[in-house]
Structure formats: C-alpha cells, structure tokens
C-alpha positions in Angstrom: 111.1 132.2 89.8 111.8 128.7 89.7 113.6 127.1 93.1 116.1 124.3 92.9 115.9 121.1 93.6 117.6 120.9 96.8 115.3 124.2 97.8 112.4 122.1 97.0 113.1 119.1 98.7 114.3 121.4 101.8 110.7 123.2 101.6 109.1 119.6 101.9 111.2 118.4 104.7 110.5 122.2 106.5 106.4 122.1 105.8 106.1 118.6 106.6 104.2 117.1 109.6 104.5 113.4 110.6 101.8 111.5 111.3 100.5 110.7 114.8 100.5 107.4 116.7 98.6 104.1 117.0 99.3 100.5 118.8 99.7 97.8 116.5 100.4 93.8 116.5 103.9 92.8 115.5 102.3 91.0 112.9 100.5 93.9 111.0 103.5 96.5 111.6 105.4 95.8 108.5 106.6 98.9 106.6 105.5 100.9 109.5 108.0 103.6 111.2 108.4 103.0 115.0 107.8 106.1 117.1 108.9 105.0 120.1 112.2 103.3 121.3 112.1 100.1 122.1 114.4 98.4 124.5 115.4 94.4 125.5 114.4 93.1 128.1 115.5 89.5 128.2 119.1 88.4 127.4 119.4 86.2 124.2 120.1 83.8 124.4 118.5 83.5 128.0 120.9 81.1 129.1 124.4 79.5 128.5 123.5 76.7 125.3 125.4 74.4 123.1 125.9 75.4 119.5 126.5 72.0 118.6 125.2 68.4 118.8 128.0 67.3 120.5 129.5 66.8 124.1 129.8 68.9 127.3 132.8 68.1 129.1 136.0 69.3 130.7 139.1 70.5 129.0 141.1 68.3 131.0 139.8 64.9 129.9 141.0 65.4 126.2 142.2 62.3 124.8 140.7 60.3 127.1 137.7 57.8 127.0 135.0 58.9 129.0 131.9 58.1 130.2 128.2 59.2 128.7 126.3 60.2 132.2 123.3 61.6 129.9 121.2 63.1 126.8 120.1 66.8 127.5 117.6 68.1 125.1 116.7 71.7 123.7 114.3 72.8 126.6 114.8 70.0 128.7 115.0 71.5 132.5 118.3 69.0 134.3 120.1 69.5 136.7 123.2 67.6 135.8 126.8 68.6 136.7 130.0 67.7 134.3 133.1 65.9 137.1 136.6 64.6 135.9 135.8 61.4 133.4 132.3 62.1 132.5 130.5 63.5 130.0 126.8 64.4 128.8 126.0 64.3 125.4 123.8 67.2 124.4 121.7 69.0 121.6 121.7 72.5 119.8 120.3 75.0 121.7 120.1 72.7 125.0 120.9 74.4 128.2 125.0 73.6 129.1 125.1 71.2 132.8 126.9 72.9 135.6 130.5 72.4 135.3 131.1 72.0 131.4 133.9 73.5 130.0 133.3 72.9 125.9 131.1 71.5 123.8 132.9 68.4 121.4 131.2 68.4 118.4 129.4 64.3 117.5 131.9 64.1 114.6 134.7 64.6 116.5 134.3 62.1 118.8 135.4 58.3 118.5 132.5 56.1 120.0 134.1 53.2 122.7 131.1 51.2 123.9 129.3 53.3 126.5 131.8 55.3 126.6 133.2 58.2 123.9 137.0 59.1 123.1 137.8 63.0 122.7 140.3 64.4 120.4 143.2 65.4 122.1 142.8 69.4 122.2 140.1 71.5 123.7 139.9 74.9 123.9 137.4 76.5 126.9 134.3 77.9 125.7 134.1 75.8 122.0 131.0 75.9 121.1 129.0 77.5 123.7 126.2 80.3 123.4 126.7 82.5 126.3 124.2 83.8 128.1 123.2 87.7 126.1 126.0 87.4 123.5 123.5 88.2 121.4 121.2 90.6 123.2 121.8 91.9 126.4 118.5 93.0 128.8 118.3 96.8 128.4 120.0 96.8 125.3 118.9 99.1 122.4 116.6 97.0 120.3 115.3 99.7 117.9 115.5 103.0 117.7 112.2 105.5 116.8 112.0 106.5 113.1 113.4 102.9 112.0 111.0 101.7 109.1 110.0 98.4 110.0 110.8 94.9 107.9 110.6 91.5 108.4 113.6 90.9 110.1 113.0 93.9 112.6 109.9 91.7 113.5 111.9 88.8 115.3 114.1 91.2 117.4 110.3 92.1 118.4 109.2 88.4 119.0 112.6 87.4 120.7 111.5 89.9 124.0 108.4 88.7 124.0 107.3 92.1 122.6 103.2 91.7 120.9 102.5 95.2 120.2 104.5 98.7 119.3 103.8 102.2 118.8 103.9 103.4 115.4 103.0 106.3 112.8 99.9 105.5 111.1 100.1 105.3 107.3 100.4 108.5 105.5 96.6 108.6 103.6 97.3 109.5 100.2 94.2 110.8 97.6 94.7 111.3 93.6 93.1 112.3 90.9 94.1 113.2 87.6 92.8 116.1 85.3 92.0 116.3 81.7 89.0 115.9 79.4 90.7 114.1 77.6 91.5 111.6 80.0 90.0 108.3 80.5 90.4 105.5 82.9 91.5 102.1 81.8 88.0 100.8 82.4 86.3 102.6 80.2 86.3 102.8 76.7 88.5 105.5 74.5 87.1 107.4 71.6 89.8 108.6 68.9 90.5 111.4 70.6 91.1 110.3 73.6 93.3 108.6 76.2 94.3 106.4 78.8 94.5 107.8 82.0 98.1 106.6 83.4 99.0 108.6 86.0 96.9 107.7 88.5 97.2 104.1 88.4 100.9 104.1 88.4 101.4 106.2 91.5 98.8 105.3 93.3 100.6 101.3 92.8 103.9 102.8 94.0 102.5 105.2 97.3 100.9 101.9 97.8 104.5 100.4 97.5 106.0 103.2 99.9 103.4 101.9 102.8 100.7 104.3 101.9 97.0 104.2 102.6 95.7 105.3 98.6 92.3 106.6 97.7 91.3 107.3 94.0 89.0 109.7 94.1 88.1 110.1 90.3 89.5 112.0 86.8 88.4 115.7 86.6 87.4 117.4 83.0 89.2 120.9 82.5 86.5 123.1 84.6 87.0 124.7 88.2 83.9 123.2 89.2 85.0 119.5 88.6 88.2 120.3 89.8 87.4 121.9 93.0 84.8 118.7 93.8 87.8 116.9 93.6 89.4 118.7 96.0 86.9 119.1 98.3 87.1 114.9 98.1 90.5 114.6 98.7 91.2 117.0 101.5 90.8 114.5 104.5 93.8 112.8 103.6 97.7 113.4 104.3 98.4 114.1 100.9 97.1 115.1 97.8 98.7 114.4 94.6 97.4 115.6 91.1 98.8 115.3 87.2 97.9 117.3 84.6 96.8 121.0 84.2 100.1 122.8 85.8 101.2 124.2 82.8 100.2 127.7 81.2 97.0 126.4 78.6 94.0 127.8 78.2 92.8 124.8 79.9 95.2 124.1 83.0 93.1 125.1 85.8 94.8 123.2 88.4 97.1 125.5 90.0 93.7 128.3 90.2 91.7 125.3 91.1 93.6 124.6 94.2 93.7 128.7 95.3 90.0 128.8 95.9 91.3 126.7 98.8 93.9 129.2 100.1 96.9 126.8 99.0 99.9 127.9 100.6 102.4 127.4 97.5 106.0 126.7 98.8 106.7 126.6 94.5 105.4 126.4 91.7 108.4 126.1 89.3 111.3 123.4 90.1 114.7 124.1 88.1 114.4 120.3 86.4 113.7 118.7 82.9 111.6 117.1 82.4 108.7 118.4 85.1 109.5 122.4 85.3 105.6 123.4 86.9 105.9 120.6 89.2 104.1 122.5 92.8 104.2 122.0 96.3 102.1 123.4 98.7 99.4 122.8 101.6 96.0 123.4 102.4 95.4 123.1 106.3 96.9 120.0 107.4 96.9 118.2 103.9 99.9 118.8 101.5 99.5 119.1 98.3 101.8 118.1 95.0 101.0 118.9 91.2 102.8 117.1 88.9 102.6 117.3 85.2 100.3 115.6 82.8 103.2 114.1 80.9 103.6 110.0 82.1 106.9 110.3 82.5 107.4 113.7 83.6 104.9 112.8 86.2 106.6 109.6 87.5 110.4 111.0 87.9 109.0 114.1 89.6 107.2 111.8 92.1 110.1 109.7 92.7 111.9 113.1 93.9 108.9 115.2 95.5 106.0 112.6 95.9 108.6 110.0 97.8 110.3 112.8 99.9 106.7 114.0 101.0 106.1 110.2 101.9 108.9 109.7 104.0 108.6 112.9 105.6 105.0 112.4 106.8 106.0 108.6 107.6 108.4 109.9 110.3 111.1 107.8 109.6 114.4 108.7 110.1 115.8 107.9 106.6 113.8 109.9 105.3 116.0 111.8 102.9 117.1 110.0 99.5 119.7 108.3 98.8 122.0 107.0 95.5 124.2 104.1 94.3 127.1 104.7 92.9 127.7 102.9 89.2 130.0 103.7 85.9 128.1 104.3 82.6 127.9 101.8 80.5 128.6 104.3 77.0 129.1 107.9 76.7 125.8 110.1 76.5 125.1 113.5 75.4 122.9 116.3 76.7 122.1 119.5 76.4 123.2 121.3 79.6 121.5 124.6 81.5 119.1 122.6 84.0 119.1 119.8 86.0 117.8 116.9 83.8 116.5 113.5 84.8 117.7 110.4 82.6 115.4 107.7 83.4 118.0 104.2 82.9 118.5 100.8 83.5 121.3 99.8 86.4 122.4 95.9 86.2 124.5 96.0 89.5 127.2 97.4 88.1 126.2 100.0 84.7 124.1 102.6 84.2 122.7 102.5 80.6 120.0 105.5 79.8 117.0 104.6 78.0 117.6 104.6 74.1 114.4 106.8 73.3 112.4 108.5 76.2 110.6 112.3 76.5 108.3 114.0 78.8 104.9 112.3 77.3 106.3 108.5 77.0 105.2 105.7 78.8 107.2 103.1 77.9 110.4 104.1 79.3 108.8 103.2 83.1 108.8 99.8 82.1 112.6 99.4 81.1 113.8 101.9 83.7 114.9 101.2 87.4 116.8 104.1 88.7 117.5 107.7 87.1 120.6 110.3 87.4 120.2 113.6 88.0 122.5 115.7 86.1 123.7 119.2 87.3 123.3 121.9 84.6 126.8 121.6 83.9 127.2 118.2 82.1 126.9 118.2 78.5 128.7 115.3 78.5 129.2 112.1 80.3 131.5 109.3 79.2 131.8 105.2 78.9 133.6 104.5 82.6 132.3 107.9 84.0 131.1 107.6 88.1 127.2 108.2 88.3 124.9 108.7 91.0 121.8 106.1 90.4 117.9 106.9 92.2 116.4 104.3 92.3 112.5 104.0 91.6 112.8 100.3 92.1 113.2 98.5 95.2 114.8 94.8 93.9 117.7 95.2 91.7 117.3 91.3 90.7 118.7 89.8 87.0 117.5 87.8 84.1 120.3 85.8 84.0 122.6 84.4 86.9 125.7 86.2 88.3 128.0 85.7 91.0 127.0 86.5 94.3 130.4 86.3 95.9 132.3 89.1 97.2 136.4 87.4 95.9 139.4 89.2 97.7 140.1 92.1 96.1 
C-alpha cells in the first residue's frame, strides 16, 4: 500500500541518524551544521568608540568655539580626558577620551584657526558605539543545529573563536541501473542512452554540503547490482535510479533485500515517482528513485534533501515553501498528489509548458515545483501557491526593483 507523503517524509525524519562530530577551522566550516552551542565571550564592540570622524566633546559647549587638544586614532591607546572648552578630534572606531559626551560629526563643524565652532544642539550619546551594544560577553552567539554561512563565520572571528565542533558531511554513494545506460564519457550506440541521473544529483548532494562518491552504472543483473551495493555501503546514504518499477528487468528493489533492507516504503502516493523507496541497511540509508530524469529529480528534491538534512543535524531540517500567485490557470487531473515542476520570477509561478516523467529538459527551465493535493483539478490566474524550491538563488535576467515602497 502506498504511504503518503507526509508519512514518508515522517518515516525519514524517525529512521534517521545524524552524523557524529569533528573540530574544524572557521575557515573550512562553511555549509557545515554546528553541534555545539557556542557562546560570546568578548563584548563588541570591546570598548566605548566613535561612529563618526568627527569630535568628542561636551554637550555643554555647543555653539561655542573650542579648542582642538588632539587626534585619536582607531587603536591608538591615549589617555586623554574631554574639560569645559576643549575638544579632541577623533576617528571611526577610535576609542572615546574620558569625559566625552558626543561625537560632532567633521561636516558639522565650522573650522576657526586652531580652534573648531559646534553647531548649537547636542544630544548625549550622538554617535557613540557603546561598549557590547552589539554583543554582550556570554551572549548566545549560535545555537547547535544552525547550518553554517559566511556571515555566521565573523560572529566566529569577532570572539576570537579558531575552531568549532561540527557534524561531519553526510557521505553520499550513487549509482544508477540500466543496460541501457551509459555515462557521458562514453560513447552511445542507437539503442542506447545517456546516463543523467547520476550526474545531476550527485552536482546537487554536492550543492546540499555532501561528501559524493560515484561508484559506477550497473546492467540489469543481481550480480552487478549487488557489487554495487556492496561499494556503496560505507557511506551515509545510498541513492539509486532506475529498476523500482515492476519489469522483467527491475532488480533493484530484490537487489537490495539480499542485504536485509529494512523498507520503511516502497510506494509514495505522488505523480510523477509512485515506486520511489526508503529504507536502510545497518547504519546506511537507502533511497530508490525512478529511472525517469525527471521523476528522479523531483523525488530527490522531497526524499533525497529531507534524508540530507536529517543526517546533517541541522535544525531546519524540515522543508519549506514560498508563497506566489499563478501566473495563468492550469489544469490537472486530480486523485494523487502531483508535482508541477515551474519557473517562479519573485512574484509568479508559471508551470513548465511541456514536461513528463522521462524529460530532461524541464530541469533546466524549472526552479521550484508545487505540490498539489489530490483534490485540485484546477488552479486559476491569481490563485495563492506553495513554491519548493530546487534552486537556491532566485536571481533575474533582467533588472527589477529592489526596494520594499510603503505599502
């Protein structure tokens, strides 16, 4: 009996196991999940500083012509104190002299010989960085599970943090089944194709911070497909295409229970990608997808990604939509959830004009997907729709206002 799709994905995130833990550089962390907590331990900034190039002085001399005692640099070390009629001028990011009140920005100043004329109202505390505004020591800097970017990498480098505890990289190992397969290295007879599975997800588990391993294309025997197996079973995850189905020559699914495969399922309530399989062999899960390209790519986007995150240990680990409006009415036959690979510009959804199960071509023009429930027939111009995206960048061809306008 076939499970749904939110049964499925449940399955993954109840069979899953995350990965254990290494030490890494800050440097070499990126699009790694924390796994432990990590708290300041510095205040930032570290001291009072001026925001401005400008001058430190007190409130009560504005208006007046006062003198210049000084220049205090960013990370000079003086000990200079601000009295009645005097003034230092000072830097961005300089630390403030005892005694200053504000900070008078250069341009609003009137120079007057060695002195410096201030406009006539200050307000206490203009244009000074206080000491941990920005982080306070034993603040929460990140929290376990958080999937690490760029940014996250100078909260790190602002504590003087050099190495973190992280999940190692899920290990990921495909292969592809089919006689009639054949990589794009090699040459193709008549009747013959181009194996496209593999390449493409291998390219995006490498996207989703995994560590791939290609570990060949299998004819339609038990024998070749069990050596395949036997191959790939050191890793996290093993993902297949091809062979799922009920033909004379899909031995997949019997390839894989010589191995004692627990199956969670082995039929997913979804169009395209029905014998779509999860299961696990020892430590190593295991996902079958169809043979079909396209089949094969939107079931990874659901299943495959979900099994990533979940071994990854981060937090966000479940998916996520955008919301859009489509961009003209579309028709489908309803009865089981369908995928309707599409291309979202920001604001639209528009499904792809021509796409099925076997195509390739769609993955090239798509970005994001709906899932329908198997009650829509029907969805029309204007209609609210929940976009997946299997692209990370939602960037244009042509330019397009960035501002958000009152609304």
């Amino acid at each position: 009996m076939a499970v749904s799709v939110e049964e499925a994905l449940d399955l993954i995130y109840k069979n899953v196991r995350k990965k254990t833990i290494e030490v890494l550089p800050i440097e070499h962390t990126l699009g790694h999940v924390l796994a432990k907590t990590v708290q300041a331990t510095y205040n930032l900034p570290p001291y009072d500083n001026s925001a401005m190039d400008g001058y430190a002085v007190l409130c009560g001399d504005a208006g007046k012509s006062i003198t210049v005692l000084d220049t205090i640099f960013a990370g000079d070390n003086k000990e200079i104190t601000i009295f009645e009629g005097n003034s230092v001028k000072i830097m961005t990011g300089a630390r403030i002299p005892h005694g200053c009140e504000c900070i008078v920005p250069v341009e609003n100043t009137t120079p007057n010989d060695d002195e410096v004329i201030l406009p006539q109202n200050l307000k206490a505390g203009q244009h000074i960085r206080l000491c941990g505004e920005d982080i306070e020591a034993n603040d929460l800097l990140l929290e376990s599970g958080t999937t690490l970017h760029a940014h996250h990498i100078a909260l790190f480098a602002s504590q003087g943090v050099s190495h973190i505890s992280v999940y190692k990289r899920p290990r990921v190992a495909l292969f592809a089944s089919g006689s009639e397969l054949k990589m794009h290295f090699e040459s193709v007879e008549a009747h013959q194709l181009y194996n496209t599975n593999t390449p493409s997800i291998a390219a995006r588990c490498s996207e989703l911070g995994c560590d791939v391993t290609f570990v060949g294309t299998a004819i339609d025997t038990l024998e070749e497909i069990h050596k395949h197996i036997e191959s790939a079973l050191d890793s996290d995850l093993i993902v297949t295409s091809g062979g799922v189905s009920v033909g004379d020559a899909d031995y997949t699914k019997e390839a894989f229970s010589a191995f004692n495969m627990e199956t969670f399922y082995d039929k997913i309530n979804i169009k395209p990608g029905k014998p779509t399989t999860v299961g696990r062999i020892g430590n190593t899960m295991v996902l079958n997808l169809p043979g079909n390209p396209l089949a094969a790519a939107l079931n990874f986007e659901l299943f495959g990604q979900s099994l990533i995150l979940a071994l990854s240990g981060a937090s966000e680990k479940y998916l996520s939509t955008l919301n859009a409006v489509m961009k003209n009415d579309y028709s489908v036959k309803a009865g089981r959830r369908t995928l309707i690979p599409g291309l979202y510009d920001g604001v639209s959804f528009t499904p792809c004009e021509k796409f099925a199960p076997g195509m390739v071509s769609p993955l090239g023009k798509a970005n994001g997907m709906i899932m329908l429930d198997e009650s829509v027939s029907q969805l029309h111009e204007g209609d609210t729709v929940k976009i997946i995206p299997t692209r990370f960048a939602f960037n244009r061809n042509s330019v397009k206002s960035l501002i958000t306008d009152n609304i």
